[in-house]
MIKEMI-387773 format. One line per field, with one value per residue (C-alpha): residue number from 1; residue in three letters; x, y, z. Coordinates in steps of 0.1 Angstrom, whole numbers. Layout:
<sites>
k NUM:... $
r ALA:... $
xx X:... $
yy Y:... $
zz Z:... $
</sites>
This chain:
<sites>
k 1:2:3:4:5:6:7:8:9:10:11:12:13:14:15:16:17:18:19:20:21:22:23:24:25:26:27:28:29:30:31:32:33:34:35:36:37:38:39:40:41:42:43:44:45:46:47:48:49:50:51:52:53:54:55:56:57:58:59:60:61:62:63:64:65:66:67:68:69:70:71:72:73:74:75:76:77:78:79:80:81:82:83:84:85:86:87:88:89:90:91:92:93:94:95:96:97:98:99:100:101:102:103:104:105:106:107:108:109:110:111:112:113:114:115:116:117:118:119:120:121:122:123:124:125:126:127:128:129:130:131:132:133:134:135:136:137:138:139:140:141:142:143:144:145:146:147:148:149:150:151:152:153:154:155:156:157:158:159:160:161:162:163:164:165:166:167:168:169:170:171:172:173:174:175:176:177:178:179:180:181:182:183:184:185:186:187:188:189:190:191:192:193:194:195:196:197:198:199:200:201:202:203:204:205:206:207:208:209:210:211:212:213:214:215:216:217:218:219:220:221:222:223:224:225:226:227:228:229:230:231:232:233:234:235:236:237:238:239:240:241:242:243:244:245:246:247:248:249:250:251:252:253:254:255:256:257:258:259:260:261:262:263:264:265:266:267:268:269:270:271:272:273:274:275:276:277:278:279:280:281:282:283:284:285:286:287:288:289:290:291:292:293:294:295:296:297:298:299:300:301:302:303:304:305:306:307:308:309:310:311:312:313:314:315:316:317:318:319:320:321:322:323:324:325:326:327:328:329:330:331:332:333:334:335:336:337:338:339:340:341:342:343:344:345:346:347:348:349:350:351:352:353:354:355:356:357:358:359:360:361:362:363:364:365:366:367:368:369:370:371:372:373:374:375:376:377:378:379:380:381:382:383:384:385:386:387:388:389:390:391:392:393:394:395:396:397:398:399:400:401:402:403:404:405:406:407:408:409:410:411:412:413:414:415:416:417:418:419:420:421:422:423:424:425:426:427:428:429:430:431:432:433:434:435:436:437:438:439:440:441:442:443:444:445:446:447:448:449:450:451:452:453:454:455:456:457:458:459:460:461:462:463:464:465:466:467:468:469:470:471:472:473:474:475:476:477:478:479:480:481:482:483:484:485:486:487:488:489:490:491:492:493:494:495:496:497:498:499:500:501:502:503:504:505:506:507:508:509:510:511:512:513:514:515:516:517:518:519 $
r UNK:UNK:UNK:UNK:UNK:UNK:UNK:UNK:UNK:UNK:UNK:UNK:UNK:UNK:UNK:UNK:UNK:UNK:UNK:UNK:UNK:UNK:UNK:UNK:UNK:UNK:UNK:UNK:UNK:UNK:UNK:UNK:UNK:UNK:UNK:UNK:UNK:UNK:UNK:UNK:UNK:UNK:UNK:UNK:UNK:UNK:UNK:UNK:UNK:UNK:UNK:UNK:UNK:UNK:UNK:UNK:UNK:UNK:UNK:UNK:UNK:UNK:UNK:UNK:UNK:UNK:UNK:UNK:UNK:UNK:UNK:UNK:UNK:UNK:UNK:UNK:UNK:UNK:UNK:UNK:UNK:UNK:UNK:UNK:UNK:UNK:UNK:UNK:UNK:UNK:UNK:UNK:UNK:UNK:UNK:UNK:UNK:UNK:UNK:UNK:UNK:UNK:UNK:UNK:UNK:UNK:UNK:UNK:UNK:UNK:UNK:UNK:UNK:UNK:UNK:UNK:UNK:UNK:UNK:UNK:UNK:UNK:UNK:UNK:UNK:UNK:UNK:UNK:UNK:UNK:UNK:UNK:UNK:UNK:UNK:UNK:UNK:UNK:UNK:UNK:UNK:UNK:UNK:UNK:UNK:UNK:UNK:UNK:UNK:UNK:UNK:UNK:UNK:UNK:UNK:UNK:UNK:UNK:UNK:UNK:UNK:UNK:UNK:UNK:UNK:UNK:UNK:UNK:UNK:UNK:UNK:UNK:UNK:UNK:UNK:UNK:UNK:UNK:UNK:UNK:UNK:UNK:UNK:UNK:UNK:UNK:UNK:UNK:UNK:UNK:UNK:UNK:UNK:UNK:UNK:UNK:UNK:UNK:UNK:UNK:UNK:UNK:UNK:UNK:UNK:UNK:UNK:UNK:UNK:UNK:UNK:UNK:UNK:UNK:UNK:UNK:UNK:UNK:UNK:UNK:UNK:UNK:UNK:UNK:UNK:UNK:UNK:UNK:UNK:UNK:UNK:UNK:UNK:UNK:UNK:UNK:UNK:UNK:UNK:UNK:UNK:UNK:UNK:UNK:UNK:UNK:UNK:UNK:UNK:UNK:UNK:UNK:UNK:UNK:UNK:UNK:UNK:UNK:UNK:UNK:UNK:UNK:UNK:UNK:UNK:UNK:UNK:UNK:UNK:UNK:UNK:UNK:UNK:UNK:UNK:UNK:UNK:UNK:UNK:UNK:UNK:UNK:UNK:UNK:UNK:UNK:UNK:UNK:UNK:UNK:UNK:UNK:UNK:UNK:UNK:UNK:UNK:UNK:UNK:UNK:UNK:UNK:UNK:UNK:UNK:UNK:UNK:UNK:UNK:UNK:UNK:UNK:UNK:UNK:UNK:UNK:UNK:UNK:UNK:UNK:UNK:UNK:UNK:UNK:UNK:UNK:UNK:UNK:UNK:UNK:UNK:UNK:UNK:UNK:UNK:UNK:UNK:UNK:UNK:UNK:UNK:UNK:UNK:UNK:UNK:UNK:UNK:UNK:UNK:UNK:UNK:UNK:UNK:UNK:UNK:UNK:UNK:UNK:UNK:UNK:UNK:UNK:UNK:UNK:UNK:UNK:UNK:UNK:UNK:UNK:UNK:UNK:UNK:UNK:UNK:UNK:UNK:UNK:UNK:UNK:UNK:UNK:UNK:UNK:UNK:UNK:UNK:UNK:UNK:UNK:UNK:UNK:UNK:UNK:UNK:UNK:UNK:UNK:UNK:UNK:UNK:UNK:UNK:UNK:UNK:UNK:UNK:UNK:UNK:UNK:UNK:UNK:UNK:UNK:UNK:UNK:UNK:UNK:UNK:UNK:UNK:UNK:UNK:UNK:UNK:UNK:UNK:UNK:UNK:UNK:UNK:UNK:UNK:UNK:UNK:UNK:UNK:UNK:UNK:UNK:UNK:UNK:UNK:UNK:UNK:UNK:UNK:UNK:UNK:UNK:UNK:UNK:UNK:UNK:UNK:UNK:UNK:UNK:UNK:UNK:UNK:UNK:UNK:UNK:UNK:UNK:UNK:UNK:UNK:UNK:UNK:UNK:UNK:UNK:UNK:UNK:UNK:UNK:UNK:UNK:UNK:UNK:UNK:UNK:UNK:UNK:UNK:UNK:UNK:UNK:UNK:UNK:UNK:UNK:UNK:UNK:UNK:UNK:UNK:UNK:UNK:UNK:UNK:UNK:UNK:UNK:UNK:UNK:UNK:UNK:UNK:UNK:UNK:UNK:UNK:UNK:UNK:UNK:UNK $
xx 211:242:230:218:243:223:246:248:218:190:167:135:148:155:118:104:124:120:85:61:66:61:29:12:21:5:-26:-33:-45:-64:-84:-86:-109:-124:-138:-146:-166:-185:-199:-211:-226:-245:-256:-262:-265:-260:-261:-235:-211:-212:-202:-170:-161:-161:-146:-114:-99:-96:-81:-53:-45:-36:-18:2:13:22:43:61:74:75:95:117:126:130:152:171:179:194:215:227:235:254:274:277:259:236:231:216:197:186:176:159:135:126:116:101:79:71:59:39:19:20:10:-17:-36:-35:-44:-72:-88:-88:-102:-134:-137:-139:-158:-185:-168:-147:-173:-189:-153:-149:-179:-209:-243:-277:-287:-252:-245:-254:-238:-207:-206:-210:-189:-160:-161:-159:-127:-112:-108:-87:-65:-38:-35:-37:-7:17:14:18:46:65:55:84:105:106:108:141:150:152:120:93:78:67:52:33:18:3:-10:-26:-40:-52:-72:-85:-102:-115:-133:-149:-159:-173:-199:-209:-213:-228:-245:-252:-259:-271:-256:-248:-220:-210:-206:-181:-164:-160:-146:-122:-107:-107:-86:-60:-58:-50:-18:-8:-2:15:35:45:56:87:101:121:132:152:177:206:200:181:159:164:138:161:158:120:128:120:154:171:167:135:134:161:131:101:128:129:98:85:82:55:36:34:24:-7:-16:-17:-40:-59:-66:-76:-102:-116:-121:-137:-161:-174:-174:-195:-221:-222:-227:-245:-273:-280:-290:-309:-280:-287:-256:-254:-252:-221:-203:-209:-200:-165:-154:-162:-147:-115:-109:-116:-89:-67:-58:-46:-24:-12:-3:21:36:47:63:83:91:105:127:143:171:175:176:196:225:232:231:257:273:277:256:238:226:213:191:180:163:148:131:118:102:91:72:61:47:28:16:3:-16:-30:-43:-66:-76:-88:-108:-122:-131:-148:-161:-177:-186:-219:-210:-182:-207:-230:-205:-208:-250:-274:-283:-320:-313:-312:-302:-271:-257:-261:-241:-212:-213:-205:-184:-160:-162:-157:-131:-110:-112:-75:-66:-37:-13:-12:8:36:35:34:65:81:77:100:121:135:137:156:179:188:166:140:128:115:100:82:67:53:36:20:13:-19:-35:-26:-13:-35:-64:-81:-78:-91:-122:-130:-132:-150:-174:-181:-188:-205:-217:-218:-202:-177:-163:-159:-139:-116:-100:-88:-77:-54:-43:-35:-17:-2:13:31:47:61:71:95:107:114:133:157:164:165:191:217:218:236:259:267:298:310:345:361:398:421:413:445:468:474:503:510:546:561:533:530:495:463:432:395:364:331:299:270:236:218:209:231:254:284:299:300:316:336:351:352:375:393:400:408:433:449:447:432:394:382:345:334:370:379:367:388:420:411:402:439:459:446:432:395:367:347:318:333:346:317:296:321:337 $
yy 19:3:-29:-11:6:36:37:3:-14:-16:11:-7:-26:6:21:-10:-8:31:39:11:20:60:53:28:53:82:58:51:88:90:62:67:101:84:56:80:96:68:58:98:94:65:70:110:114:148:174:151:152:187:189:172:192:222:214:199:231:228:193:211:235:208:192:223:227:194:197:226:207:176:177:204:184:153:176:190:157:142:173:170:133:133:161:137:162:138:159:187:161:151:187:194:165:171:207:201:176:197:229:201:198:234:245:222:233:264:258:240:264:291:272:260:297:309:277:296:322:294:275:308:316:280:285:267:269:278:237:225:249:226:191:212:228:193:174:203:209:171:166:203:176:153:180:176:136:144:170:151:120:133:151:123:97:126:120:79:78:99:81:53:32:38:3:17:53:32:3:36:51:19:9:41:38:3:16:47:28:-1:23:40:13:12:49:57:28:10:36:63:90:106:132:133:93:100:128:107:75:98:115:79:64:98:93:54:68:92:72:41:73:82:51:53:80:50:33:60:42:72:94:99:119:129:158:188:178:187:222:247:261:277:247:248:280:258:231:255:273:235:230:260:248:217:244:263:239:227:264:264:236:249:279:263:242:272:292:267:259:293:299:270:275:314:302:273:290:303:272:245:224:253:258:222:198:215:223:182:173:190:175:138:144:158:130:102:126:126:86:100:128:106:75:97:121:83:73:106:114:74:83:110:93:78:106:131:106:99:133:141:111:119:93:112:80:67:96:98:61:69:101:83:51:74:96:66:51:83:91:56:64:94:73:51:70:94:66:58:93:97:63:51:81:73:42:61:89:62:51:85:80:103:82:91:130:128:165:155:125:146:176:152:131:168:175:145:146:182:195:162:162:159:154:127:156:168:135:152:188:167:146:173:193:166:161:194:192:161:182:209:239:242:277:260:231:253:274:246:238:270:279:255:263:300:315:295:280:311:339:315:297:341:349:323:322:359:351:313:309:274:254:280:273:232:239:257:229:213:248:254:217:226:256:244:216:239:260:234:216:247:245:207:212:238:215:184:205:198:161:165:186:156:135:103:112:78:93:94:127:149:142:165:175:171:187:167:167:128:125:143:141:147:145:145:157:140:130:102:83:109:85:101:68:56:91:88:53:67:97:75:53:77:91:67:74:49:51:52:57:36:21:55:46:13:31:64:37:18:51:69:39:51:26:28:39:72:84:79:96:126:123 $
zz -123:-107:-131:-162:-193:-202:-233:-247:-232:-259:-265:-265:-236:-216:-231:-212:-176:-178:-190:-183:-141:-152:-172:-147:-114:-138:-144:-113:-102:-135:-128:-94:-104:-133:-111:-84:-111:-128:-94:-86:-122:-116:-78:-85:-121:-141:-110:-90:-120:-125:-88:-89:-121:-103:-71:-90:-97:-57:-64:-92:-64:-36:-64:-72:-37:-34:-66:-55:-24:-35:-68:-58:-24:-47:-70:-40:-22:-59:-54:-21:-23:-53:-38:-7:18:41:68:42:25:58:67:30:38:72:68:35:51:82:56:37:67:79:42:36:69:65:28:38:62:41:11:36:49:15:-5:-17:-34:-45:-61:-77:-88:-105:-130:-108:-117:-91:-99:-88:-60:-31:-46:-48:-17:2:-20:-16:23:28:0:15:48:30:16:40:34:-2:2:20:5:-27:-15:4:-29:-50:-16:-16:-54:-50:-21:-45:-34:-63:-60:-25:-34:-61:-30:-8:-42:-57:-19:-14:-48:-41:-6:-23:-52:-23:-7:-29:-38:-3:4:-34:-40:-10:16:-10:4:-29:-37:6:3:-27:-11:20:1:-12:18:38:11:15:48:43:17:40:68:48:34:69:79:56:75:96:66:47:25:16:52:87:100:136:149:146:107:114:117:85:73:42:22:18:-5:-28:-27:-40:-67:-83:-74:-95:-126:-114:-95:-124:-150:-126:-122:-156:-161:-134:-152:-182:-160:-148:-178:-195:-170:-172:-208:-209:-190:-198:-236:-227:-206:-244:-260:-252:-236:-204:-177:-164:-193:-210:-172:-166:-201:-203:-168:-180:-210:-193:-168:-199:-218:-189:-192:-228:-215:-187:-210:-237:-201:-190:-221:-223:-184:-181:-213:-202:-187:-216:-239:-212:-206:-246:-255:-229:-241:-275:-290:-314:-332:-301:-291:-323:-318:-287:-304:-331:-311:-284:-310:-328:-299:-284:-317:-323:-284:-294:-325:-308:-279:-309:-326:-295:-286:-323:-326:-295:-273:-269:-247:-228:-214:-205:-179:-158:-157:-170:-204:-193:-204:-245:-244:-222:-245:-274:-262:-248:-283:-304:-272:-280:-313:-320:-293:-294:-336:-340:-304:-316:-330:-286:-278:-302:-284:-249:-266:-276:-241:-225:-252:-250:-218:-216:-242:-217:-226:-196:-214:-245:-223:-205:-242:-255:-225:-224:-261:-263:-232:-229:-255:-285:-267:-247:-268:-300:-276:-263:-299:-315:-286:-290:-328:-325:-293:-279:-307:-310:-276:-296:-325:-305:-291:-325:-340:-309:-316:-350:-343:-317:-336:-361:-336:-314:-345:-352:-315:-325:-354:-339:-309:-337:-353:-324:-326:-362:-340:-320:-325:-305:-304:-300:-308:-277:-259:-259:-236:-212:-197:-162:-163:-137:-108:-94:-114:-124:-104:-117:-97:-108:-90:-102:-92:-91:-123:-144:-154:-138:-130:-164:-180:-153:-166:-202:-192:-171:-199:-227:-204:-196:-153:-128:-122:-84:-75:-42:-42:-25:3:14:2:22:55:51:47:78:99:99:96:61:80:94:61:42:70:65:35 $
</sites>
């Protein structure tokens, strides 16, 4: 950041250094379930797939927790640092870390003690029962690694080290798919060999996670840090709104998986096909929703610091090659979804069952019709995020999946049965694309609001005090430093950020060191 002009640099250029990194880290979980699922498909077939789609509700919920930790402890930290406060940043992270681990225990027992109700809860069927309930109490293991690796991958990316968080998570994939060869494939022992590829390669993250704990760039962690304080009820309030948005989804997962296999016991399709259909079709979908999130989570920055800058003509860019750029995502992944399905469901087995590639071709090309027009209300979620108004954020998020989607897919379903259940999905699209568009355009409205003022503020009188003195508290990556510069210079007083330091050091004699330990 110290390097890079968030103002001046190019757009595009920025788009590159900003997004690219977000998209691949987003990736790499998507294909790390994708893969896990093409080998369960191949080794187990139709039974085995249907298995993993109902135990990943489970997986949503670990990632929920996680979320609530670990980007409200990386949201906390940014906070503390840029307010100059180690020792809480220091405190944030240690007990934030130590209720990861407590949490995710205790999580994790009560999810095994309960895992059949579970599994009934999350839609499964009599034919998958088994496959899920050995698949889940072997992944419910690796809960904990899941957990706090996720949770300390927020932490080192805040911490300023994402090439790091992204090393455990691509390692951690690499083991899980060799292994999964071996155990699926090679060893045949089916959904439990996936489950246990899985788990090892957590475990593997986790622990090249842990390791960072001694290399801390901005603060350190003694044991007393360890201890669960106040802070960490600051963490899970920023934290809420990532725990929330993966409930969300959650919910979603598990209404559809049993509205499908209630109306799917009615046809000839039966309970299984439609319950392993949907979560194949999700996961290939999920490379989609992960691809346009990266583009618009790396932007932000972008988009935040101009339009608290001023440069209206400068957001405006960003908006339209970010939306050009999703849109033209959503494009071909919806060619691809309408034009070759028949080779993508081949991937995850079961091309022996005609009944099975049938259902999944309708599945892709009904449901995901118009799924292009989503990257806009995913766009558009961040956008207006990005442009200060977290409640509208929030709305759009929830108007497909929620407000739109179940109360459409409940009523069709009552009238159409199966297929129903299909076009639901691109009428909530549709509907949801005209109401977020509205939110749009009254957020869009502001940016004609915005002038760059590049007149000399007003002066302002100091009536005879020796000088005026402004500070700013900012946070990391906000850009501080350079509005900092520009009030500076339309004022016509000196500008002092690190320089501070040395001057504070010659007038009392300190070293550098001890001031900038306590300010």
């Amino acid at each position: 950041m110290r390097k890079i002009d968030l103002g001046k640099e190019k757009i595009t250029k920025l788009l590159l250094m900003f997004s690219i990194p977000c998209v691949i880290s987003m990736l790499i979980n998507s294909i790390y379930n994708i893969v896990d699922q093409i080998f369960i498909g191949q080794g187990v077939g139709l039974l085995g797939n249907g298995a993993t789609n109902v135990i990943f509700p489970l997986v949503l919920l670990y990632g929920a927790v996680a979320g609530l930790l670990g980007n409200g402890c990386a949201a906390n930290i940014s906070l503390r640092l840029g307010e100059g406060k180690k020792e809480e940043a220091s405190q944030s992270v240690g007990s934030t870390i130590t209720a990861s681990i407590l949490f995710s225990i205790v999580l994790s027992f009560l999810t095994f003690l309960f895992l059949p109700q579970i599994i009934d809860l999350f839609g499964c069927t009599p034919n998958v029962y088994q496959y899920a309930l050995n698949y889940g109490r072997i992944i419910i293991i690796g809960a904990p690694a899941l957990i706090v690796y996720t949770v300390l991958s927020s932490i080192i990316r805040a911490d300023g080290s994402p090439q790091y968080s992204m090393f455990f998570l691509v390692i951690g994939a690499i083991i899980n798919v060799i292994l999964d060869a071996i155990f699926i494939l090679g060893f045949k022992w089916g959904v439990e060999g996936g489950a246990f590829a899985t788990i090892i390669g957590q475990y593997i993250s986790a622990m090249i996670a842990l390791f960072y704990l001694k290399r801390f760039k901005n603060f350190h962690l003694t044991l007393k840090d360890y201890k669960i304080n106040r802070s960490l009820w600051k963490v899970m309030l920023y934290g809420a709104s990532s725990f929330i948005t993966q409930i969300t989804v959650l919910v979603l997962f598990v209404f559809m998986n049993n509205i499908l296999t209630k109306y799917g016991a009615m046809t000839k399709y039966g309970e299984d096909i439609p319950l392993s259909a949907y979560g194949i079709m999700s996961k290939v979908n999920n490379l989609f929703i992960s691809s346009v999130l990266g583009i618009a989570i790396g932007a932000q920055p972008i988009i935040g610091f101009n339009y608290g800058a001023g440069n209206k003509e400068r957001v405006k860019e960003a908006l339209r090659k970010i939306y050009f750029i999703n849109l033209t995502i959503g494009i071909v992944f919806n060619l691809i979804y309408l034009l070759f399905p028949a080779p993508l469901i081949s991937l995850f087995g079961s091309g022996d069952n005609p009944l099975y590639i049938e259902f999944s071709i309708m599945l892709f090309r009904t449901f995901l019709m118009i799924n292009f027009i989503n990257s806009f209300e995913m766009t558009t979620s961040i956008v207006i995020q990005s442009l200060g108004n977290a409640k509208k954020a929030a709305a759009c998020t929830f108007i497909r999946q929620i407000i739109l989607f179940i109360p459409i897919a409940s009523i069709l379903a009552h009238s159409f049965g199966l297929k129903g259940i299909l076009y639901a999905g691109p009428l909530a699209d549709f509907l949801c694309f005209l109401l977020v568009f509205i939110l749009f355009l009254s957020e869009y409205k502001k940016l004609g609001g915005l002038e760059k003022d590049n007149s000399p503020l007003e002066k302002i009188s100091i009536h005879g005090n020796k000088g005026l003195v402004i500070t700013i508290n900012r946070e990391y990556a906000s850009g501080g430093r350079y509005v900092g510069k520009l009030l500076a210079k339309e004022l016509g007083i000196p500008f002092y950020d690190k320089e501070i330091i040395s001057l504070a050091a010659q007038e009392s004699g300190f070293t550098k060191q001890y001031i900038e330990n306590n300010e």
